[in-house]
TITOR-433551 format. One record per residue (C-alpha): residue in three letters; residue number from 1; x, y, z. Coordinates in nm, 2 decimals. Example, Ala and Ser with C-alpha at 12.3 -4.5 7.8 and 13.67 -1.06 7.14 Angstrom:
REM residues 2
ALA  1  1.23  -0.45  0.78
SER  2  1.37  -0.11  0.71
***
This chain:
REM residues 319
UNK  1  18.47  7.42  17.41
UNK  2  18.67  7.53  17.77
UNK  3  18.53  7.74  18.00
UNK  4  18.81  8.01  17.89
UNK  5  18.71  7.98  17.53
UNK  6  18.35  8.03  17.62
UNK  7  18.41  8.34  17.87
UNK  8  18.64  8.47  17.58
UNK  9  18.41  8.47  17.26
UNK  10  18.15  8.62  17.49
UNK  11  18.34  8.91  17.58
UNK  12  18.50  8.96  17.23
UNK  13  18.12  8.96  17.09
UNK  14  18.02  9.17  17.32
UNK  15  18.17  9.48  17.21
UNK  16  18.32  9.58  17.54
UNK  17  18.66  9.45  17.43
UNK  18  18.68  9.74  17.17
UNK  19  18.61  9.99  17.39
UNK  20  18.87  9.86  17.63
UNK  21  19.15  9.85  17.40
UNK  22  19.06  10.19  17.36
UNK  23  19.03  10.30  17.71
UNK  24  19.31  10.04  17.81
UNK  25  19.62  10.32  17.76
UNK  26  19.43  10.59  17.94
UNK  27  19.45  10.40  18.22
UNK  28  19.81  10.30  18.21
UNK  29  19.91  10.49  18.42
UNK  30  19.71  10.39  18.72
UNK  31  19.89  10.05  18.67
UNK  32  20.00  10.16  18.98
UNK  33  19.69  10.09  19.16
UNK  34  19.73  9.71  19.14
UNK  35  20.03  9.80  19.38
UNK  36  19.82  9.94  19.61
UNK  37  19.53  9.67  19.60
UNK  38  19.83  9.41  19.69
UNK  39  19.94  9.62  19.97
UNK  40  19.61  9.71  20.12
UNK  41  19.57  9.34  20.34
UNK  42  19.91  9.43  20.49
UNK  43  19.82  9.82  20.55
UNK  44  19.47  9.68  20.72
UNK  45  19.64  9.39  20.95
UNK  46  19.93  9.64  21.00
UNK  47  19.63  9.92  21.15
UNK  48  19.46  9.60  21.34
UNK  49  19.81  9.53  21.56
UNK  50  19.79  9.91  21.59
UNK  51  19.45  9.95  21.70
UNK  52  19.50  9.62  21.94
UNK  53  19.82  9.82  22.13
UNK  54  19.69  10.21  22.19
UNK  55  19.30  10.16  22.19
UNK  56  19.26  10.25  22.52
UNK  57  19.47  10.58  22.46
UNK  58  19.23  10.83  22.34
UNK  59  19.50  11.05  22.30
UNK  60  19.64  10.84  21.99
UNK  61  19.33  10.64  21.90
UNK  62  18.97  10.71  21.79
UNK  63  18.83  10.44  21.62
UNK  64  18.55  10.67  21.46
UNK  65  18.85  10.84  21.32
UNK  66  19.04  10.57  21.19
UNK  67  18.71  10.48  21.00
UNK  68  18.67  10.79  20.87
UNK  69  19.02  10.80  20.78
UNK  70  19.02  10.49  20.58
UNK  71  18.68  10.61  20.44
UNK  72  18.92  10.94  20.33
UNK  73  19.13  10.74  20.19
UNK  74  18.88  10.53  19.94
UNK  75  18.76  10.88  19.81
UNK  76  19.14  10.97  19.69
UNK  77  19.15  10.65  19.57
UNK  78  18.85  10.67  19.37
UNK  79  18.91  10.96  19.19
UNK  80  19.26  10.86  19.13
UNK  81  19.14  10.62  18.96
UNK  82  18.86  10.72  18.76
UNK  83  19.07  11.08  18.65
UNK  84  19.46  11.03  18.68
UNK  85  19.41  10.80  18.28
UNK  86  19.21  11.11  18.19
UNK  87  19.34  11.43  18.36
UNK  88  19.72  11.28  18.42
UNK  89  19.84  11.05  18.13
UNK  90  19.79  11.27  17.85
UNK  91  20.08  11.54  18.01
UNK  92  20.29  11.25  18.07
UNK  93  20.25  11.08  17.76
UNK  94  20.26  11.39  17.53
UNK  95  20.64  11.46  17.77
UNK  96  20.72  11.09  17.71
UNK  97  20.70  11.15  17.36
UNK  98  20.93  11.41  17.35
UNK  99  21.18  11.26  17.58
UNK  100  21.53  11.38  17.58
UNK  101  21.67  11.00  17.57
UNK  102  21.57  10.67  17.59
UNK  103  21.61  10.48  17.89
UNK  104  21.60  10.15  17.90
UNK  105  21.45  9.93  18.23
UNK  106  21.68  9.71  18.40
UNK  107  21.78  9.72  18.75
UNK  108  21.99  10.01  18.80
UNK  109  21.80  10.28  18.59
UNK  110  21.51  10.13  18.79
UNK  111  21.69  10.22  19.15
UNK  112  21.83  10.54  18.97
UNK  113  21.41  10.57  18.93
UNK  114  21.34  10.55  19.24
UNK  115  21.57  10.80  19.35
UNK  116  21.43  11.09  19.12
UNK  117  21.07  10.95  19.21
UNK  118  21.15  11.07  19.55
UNK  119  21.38  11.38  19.48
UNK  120  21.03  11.51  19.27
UNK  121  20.83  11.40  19.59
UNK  122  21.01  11.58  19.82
UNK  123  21.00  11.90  19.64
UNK  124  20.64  11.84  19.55
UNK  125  20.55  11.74  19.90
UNK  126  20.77  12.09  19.99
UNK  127  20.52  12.28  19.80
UNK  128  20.19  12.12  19.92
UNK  129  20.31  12.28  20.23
UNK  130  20.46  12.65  20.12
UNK  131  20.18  12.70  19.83
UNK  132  19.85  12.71  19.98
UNK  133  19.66  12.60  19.63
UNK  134  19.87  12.28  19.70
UNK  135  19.82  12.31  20.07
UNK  136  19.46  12.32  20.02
UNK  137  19.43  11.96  19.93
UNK  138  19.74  11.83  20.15
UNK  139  19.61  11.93  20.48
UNK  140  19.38  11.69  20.52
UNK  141  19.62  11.45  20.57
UNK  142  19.74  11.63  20.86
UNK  143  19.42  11.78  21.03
UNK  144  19.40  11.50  21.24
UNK  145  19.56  11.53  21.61
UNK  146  19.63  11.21  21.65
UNK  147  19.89  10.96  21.49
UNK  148  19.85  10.62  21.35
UNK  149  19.86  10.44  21.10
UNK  150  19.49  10.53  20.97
UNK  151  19.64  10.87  20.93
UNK  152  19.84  10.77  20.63
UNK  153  19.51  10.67  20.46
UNK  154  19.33  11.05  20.52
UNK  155  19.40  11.17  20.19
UNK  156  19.21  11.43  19.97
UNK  157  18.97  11.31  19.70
UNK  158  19.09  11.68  19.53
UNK  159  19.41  11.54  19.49
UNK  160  19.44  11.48  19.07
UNK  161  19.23  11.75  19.04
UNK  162  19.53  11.94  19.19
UNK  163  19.79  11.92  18.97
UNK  164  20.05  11.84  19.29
UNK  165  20.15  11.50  19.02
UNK  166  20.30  11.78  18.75
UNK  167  20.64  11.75  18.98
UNK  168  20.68  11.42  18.74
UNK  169  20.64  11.49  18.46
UNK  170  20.98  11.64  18.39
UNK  171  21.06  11.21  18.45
UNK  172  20.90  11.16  18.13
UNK  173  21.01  11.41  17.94
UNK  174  21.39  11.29  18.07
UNK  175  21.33  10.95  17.93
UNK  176  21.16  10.73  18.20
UNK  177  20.80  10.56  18.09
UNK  178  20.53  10.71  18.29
UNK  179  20.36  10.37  18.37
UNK  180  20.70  10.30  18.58
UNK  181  20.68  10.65  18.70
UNK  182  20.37  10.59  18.85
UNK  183  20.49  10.25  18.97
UNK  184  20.77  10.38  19.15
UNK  185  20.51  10.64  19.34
UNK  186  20.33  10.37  19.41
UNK  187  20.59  10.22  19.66
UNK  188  20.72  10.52  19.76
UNK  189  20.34  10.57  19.91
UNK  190  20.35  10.25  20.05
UNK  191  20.66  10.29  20.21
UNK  192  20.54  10.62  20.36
UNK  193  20.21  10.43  20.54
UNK  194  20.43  10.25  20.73
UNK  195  20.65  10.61  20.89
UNK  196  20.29  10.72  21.06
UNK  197  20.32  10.56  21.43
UNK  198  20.39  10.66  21.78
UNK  199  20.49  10.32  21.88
UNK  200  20.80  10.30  21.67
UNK  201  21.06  10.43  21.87
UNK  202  21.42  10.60  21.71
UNK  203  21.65  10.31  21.50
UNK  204  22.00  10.27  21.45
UNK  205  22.16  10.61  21.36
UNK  206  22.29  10.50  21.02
UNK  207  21.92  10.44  20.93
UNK  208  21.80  10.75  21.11
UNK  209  22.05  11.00  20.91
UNK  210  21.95  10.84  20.56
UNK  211  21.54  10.72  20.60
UNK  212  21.27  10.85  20.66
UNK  213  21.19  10.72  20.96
UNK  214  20.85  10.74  21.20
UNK  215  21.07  11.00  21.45
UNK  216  21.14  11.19  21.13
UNK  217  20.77  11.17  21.00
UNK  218  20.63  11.22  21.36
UNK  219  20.78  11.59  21.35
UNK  220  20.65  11.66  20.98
UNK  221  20.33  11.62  21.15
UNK  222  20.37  11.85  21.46
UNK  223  20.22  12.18  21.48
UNK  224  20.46  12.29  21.72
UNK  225  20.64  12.62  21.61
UNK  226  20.96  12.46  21.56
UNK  227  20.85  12.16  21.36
UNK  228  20.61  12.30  21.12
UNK  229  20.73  12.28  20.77
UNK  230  21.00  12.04  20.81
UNK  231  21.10  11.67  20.69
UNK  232  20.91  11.64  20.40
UNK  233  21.10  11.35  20.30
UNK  234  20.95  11.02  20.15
UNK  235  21.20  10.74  20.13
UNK  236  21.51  10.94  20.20
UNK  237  21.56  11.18  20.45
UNK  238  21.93  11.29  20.27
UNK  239  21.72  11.56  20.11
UNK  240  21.58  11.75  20.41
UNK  241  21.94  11.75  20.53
UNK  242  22.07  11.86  20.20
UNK  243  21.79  12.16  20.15
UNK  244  21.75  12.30  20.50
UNK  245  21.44  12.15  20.61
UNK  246  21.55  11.90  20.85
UNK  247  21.47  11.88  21.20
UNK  248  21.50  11.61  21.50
UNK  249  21.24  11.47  21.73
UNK  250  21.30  11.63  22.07
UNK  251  21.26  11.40  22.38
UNK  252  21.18  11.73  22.59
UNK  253  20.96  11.85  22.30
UNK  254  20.70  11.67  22.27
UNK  255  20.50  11.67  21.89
UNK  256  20.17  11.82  21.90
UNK  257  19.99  11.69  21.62
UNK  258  19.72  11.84  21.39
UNK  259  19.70  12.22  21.19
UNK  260  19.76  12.57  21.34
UNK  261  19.42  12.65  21.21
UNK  262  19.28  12.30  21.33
UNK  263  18.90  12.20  21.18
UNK  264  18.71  11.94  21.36
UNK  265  18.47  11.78  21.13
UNK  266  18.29  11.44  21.08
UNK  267  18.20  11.55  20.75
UNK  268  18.42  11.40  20.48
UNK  269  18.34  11.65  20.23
UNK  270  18.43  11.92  20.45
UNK  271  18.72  11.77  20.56
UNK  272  18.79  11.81  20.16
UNK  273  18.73  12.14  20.11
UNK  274  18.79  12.34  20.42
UNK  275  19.11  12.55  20.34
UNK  276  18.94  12.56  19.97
UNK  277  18.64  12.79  20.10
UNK  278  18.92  12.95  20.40
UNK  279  19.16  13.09  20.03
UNK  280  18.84  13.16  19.85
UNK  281  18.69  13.40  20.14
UNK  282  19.07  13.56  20.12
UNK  283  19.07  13.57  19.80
UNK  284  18.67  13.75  19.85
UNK  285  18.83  14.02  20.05
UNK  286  18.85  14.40  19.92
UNK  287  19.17  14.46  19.74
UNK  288  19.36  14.49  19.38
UNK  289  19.32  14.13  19.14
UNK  290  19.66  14.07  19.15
UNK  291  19.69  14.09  19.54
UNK  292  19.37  13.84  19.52
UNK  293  19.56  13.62  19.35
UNK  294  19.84  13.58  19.54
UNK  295  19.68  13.35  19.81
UNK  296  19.67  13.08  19.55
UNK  297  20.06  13.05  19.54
UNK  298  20.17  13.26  19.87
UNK  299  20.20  13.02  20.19
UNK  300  19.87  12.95  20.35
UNK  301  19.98  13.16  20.63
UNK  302  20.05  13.49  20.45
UNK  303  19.89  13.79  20.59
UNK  304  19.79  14.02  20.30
UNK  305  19.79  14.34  20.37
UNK  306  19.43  14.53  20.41
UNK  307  19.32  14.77  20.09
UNK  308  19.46  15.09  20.19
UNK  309  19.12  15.32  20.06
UNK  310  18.92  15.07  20.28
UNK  311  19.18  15.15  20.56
UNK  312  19.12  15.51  20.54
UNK  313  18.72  15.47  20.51
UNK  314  18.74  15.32  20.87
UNK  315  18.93  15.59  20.96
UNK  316  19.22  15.42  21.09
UNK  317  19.60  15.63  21.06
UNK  318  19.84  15.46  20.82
UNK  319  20.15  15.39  20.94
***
């Protein structure tokens, strides 16, 4: 008997291939991890030629960063992939099931795919940064003051838990299978790692005006007051022109990287949960349930008004 047929009858009488043609489909949909295991040599020896040109700039490298960064971006991964099959699928396969049409996979539904993967990104992306329950996992990614490509990998391990990945499943009920959903996300992600450098200067102008580009992505991360909230673009930056959001990288404006609020942490976990425990000490103060409850889905930087009786206890005049 092969080696093959031997490794085979052992793991068919072991009872573990039951279970997995079980668990198999709930994890269909992280199919799309296998994308980002082949990628991961290319994002680590893209991050070495990085490290090798700016380490001696403190200003754009910190190697105890990057590390943590990467180490930031395992955690995401890991609960990406132990939860998106169990938290994720179900929604998309229970919309896939009622699908408006069927749509077959060939090339050009496949680039028409990958178009609406990135239309839904850009408005979910929008709303990680104008909904602070959203916000509340995204700004990890930019509480670093620094940009390089380790930044790309500081994610949130809150991320499926979430519900940011709900902006796709109107793909599924439209017709497209999840698993290819979740593929096409895949390399819009991987596309993205490679927007988050300084040493990529402006490209030709026809790229500049559809791409998203490093200039573009460079001002998505500024915290100066003209480029917060803007390019929240993916592959294309056609949508931040279309909607309003779209601003240029000035020469004489330098970016500023990092939050308005900004944390500095080693801690990973904190670096998690920060703006969780910042809305939940809003959400804490004195003042009407539904006025509480706002912070979830108001911008993270909306100012709600103090409880009028608690006002008046203080003895301060209303105006």
């Amino acid at each position: 008997m092969q080696l093959l047929d031997l490794l085979t009858e052992t793991w068919t009488h072991s009872g573990l291939a039951e279970l997995w043609g079980i668990l198999a489909p709930w994890l269909a949909l992280d199919e799309r991890q296998l994308i980002f295991a082949i990628a991961t040599p290319f994002f680590i020896g893209t991050a070495l030629w990085e490290y090798s040109r700016i380490k001696h700039d403190s200003k754009l490298m910190d190697s105890r960063e990057a590390i943590r960064n990467f180490m930031l971006g395992a955690g995401y991964q890991l609960t990406e992939l132990l939860f998106a099959g169990v938290l994720a699928f179900p929604l998309y396969a229970l919309a896939y099931h009622y699908r408006l049409l069927d749509i077959p996979l060939n090339i050009a539904t496949g680039l028409l795919l990958v178009v609406l993967v990135d239309f839904s990104f850009y408005w979910m992306h929008r709303a990680e940064h104008r909904v602070r329950w959203f916000w509340c996992a995204h700004v990890t990614h930019h509480s670093s003051e620094r940009m390089n490509f380790s930044t790309a990998m500081r994610q949130n391990a809150t991320n499926i838990f979430n519900g940011n990945w709900l902006f796709f499943v109107p793909l599924a009920l439209l017709g497209f299978n999840p698993v290819w959903i979740g593929v096409c996300f895949a390399l819009n992600l991987v596309y993205q790692f490679f927007v988050h450098s300084t040493l990529i200067p402006k490209l030709h102008p026809a790229i500049e005006f559809v791409f998203n580009t490093p200039s573009h992505h460079r001002v998505h991360h500024g915290r100066n007051p003209d480029y917060i909230d803007t390019n929240y673009a993916g592959i294309f930056i056609v949508w931040d022109r279309l909607f309003g959001s779209f601003i240029e990288e000035r020469t004489h404006e330098p970016v500023e990287y990092g939050i308005s609020r900004q944390v500095h942490t080693a801690n990973l976990l904190l670096s998690w949960t920060h703006e969780y425990l910042d809305m939940l000490r809003d959400m804490g103060k004195p003042g009407p349930l539904n006025q509480r409850l706002k912070h979830l889905w108001m911008p993270p930087e909306w100012p709600r008004a103090e409880n009028p009786s608690v006002t008046a206890k203080r003895g301060v005049r209303e105006s």
